[in-house]
N, C-alpha and C positions, 0 to 999 in steps of 0.2 A: 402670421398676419391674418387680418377676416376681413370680409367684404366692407364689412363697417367702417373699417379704417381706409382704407382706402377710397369711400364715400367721403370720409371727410377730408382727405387731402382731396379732393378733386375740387370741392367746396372752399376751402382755401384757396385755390388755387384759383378759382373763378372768382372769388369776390375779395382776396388779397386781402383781407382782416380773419381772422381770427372769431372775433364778437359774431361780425356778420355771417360766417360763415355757420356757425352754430345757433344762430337764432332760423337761418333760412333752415337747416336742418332738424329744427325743433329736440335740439338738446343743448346744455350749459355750456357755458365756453369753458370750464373747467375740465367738464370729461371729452369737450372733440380735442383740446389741444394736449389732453394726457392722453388719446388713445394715436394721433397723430406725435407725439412725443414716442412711445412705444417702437412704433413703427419703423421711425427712425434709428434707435435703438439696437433693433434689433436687424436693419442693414448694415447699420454702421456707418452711415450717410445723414447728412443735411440736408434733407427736402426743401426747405422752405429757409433764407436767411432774413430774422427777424430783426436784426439790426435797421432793416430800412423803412421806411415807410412813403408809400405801401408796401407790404411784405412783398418780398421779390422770391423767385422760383432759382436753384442751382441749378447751372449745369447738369449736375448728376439729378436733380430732384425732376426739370425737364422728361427726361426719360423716364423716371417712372410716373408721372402723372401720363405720361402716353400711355406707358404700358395698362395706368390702373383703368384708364376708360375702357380699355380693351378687355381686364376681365372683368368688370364692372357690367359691361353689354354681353357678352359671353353668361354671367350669371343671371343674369336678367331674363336670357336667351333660354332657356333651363326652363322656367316657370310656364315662359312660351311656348316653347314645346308640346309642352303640358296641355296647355291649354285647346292648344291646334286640334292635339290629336283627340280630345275629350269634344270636337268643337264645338267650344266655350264662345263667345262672344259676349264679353262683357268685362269689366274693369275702368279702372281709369284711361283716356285716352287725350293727350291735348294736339287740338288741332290747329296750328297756323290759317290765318286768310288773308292776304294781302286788300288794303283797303280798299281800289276799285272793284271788287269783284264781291267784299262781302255784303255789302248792302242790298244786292241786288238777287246774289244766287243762295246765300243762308237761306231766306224764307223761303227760297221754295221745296227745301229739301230737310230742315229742320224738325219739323213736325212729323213728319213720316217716316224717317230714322229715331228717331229717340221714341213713337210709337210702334216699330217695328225690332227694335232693340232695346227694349228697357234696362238690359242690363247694366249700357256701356253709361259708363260719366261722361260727358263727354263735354271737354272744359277748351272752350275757343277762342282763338286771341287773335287781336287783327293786328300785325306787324306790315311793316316796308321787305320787301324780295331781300336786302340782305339781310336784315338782321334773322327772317326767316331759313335762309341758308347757315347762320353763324349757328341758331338752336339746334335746326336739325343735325349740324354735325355735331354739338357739342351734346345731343340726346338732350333737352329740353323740348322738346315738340317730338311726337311719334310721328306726325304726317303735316302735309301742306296742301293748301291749294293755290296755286300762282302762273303769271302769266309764263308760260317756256316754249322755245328749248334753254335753258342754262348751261348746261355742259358742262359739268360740275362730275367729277367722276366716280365720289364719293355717294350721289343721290342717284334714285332711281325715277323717273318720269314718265309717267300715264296719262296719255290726254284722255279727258272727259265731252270739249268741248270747243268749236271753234267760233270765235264770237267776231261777224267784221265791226270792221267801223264805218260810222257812220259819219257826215256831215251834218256840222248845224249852220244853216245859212239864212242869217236874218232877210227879209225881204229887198234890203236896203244893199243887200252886197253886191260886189262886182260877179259874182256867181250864181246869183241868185235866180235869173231864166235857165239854167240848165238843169234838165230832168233829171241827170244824170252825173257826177263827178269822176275826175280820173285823178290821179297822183300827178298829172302831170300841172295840175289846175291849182294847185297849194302853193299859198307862199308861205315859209316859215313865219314870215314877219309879220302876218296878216290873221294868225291861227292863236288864240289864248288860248294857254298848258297849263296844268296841273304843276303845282310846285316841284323844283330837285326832291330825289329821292322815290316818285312813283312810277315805276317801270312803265305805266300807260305814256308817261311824257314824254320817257326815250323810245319808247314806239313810234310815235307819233314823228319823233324830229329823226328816227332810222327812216320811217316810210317818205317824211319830203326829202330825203339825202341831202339834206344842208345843211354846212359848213360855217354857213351865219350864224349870228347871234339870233336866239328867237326874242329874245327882249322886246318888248316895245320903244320905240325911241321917246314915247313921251310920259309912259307908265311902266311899272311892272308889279307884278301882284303875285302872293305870293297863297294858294289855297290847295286845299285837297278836295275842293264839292267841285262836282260837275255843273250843279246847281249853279252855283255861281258863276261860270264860267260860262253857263247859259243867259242866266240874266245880263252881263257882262255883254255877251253877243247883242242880244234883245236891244243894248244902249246905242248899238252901230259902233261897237270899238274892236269889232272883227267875228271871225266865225270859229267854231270850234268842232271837234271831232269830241265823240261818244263814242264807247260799244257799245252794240247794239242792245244787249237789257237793261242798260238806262233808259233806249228812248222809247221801253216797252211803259214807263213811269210819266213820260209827259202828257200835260193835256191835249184835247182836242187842235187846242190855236197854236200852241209849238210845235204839236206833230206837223205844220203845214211847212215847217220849215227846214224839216228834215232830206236830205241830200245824200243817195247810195250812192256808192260805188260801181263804176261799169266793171264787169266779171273778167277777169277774177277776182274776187272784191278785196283788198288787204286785209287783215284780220290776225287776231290774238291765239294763239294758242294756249286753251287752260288746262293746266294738265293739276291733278294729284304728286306730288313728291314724298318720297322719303328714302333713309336711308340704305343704304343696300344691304344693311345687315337683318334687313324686314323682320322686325321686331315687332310681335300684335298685326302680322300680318290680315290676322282672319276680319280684324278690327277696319283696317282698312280698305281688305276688299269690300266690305260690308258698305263701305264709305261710297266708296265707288261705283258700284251698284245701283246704290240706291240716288246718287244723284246723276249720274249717266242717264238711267230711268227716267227719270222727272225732267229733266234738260232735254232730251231729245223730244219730245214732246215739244218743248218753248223755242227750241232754237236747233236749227237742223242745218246746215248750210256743209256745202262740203266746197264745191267751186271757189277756194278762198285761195290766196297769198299770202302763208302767216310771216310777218312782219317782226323780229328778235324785239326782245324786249331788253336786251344790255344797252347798257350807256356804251357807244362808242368811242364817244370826246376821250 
């Protein structure tokens, strides 16, 4: 058996066609499914029963696509090595960012990493916290940046940075004379969220500890822009919470209606993730580094309360 084949049964096995699997692999469906025929072969087993569609995985084919990720990363690991000890820095690298965080912390550490590493590719992708947990394990992403602790036993977790939150309290709120906010002062029912799916929204509905519905009873709306959820405030249909490098982004007349936290202020923890089988390690410290670097500079707070970022419901 060779590495190869065993590529392409993992291939299969993630995208259950055949076609697709050999097109993402940039070779003919003729020769993945002869060198995945092979293979088979010469276990004496049915990896894959083609009768169904989508192609479904055996029993016995289960275990070894387990087994093949393992030395599939293991040969991978090989190269790595290599690389470490020659240290190398540079190669392909893709990076996870979860959407609240990349618009905000990309530029400020983009340009100075890819000028201080020209080697590395360095190919970024904004996902949602799980689908960024599902790549990192299934080795589609070398690294992440997202809000933790996750506890995930498979990942490994480096905070870079702790970001509170903030209040945005239009002039017009029942909040609005207070210099100062506490958690005690939040109504679930009264705060516009980020749509299902953005770890910042089950932050936000862990730190009010409520059990209600956050819906509005006479709207609900469904966005990823913070943006929005500020203009939205700005109309008097409630207040909303930011981290805090958003509202480094607002003008002059919004900033007036910005509202901290009394200390210890709640707050996100951003850490770096990846696998524990640190693969392109030197890649990532490199990563870390350099925006640790640059963020500490913009955002230093340490007197925080980080607030989990799992959906509890």
């Amino acid at each position: 058996m060779t590495i190869t084949q065993l590529q392409y049964v993992l291939a299969v096995a993630e995208y259950q066609n055949f076609t697709l699997a050999a097109e993402k692999s940039f070779v003919t469906q003729p020769t993945l499914s002869m060198q995945v025929q092979k293979l088979e072969d010469e276990l004496d087993i049915l990896i894959f029963d083609r009768s169904k569609k989508p192609i479904a995985i055996t029993e016995i084919g289960k275990k070894i696509v387990a087994q093949a990720k393992n030395i599939v990363a293991e040969a991978e690991r090989m190269k790595d090595v290599v690389d470490q000890d020659k240290g190398f820095v540079g190669g392909d690298f893709t990076l996870g960012i979860i959407p609240t965080v990349m618009p905000t912390l990309l530029p400020m550490f983009l340009s100075t990493f890819i000028k201080k590493f020209p080697k590395v590719n360095l190919i970024i992708k904004e996902q949602a916290t799980n689908t960024l947990i599902r790549n990192l394990e299934d080795n589609h992403l070398d690294a992440a940046i997202a809000a933790t602790p996750l506890g995930m036993d498979f990942l490994i977790e480096r905070p870079l940075y702790y970001e509170p939150f903030v209040g945005y309290v239009p002039h017009t709120h029942r909040l609005a004379k207070l210099k100062e906010i506490s958690t005690s002062d939040l109504d679930i029912s009264d705060i516009l969220l980020l749509q299902d799916g953005h770890c910042f929204r089950d932050g936000v509905i862990n730190l009010c500890g409520s059990s209600k519905s956050p819906h509005n009873e006479h709207f609900q709306i469904q966005s990823g822009s913070f943006e929005t959820l500020v203009n939205l405030s700005n109309e008097g249909l409630g207040m909303t919470l930011l981290p805090f490098l958003n509202t480094m982004e607002l003008d002059e007349k919004k900033s007036t209606n910005l509202k901290h936290f009394k200390k210890p202020s709640p707050a996100r923890e951003i850490s770096i993730i990846y696998h524990k089988s640190e693969l392109k390690l030197q890649i990532t410290e490199a990563l870390k580094d350099t925006i640790a670097g640059i963020v500490r500079g913009a955002i230093a707070f340490q007197d925080v309360e980080i607030i989990s970022p799992l959906n509890k419901n």
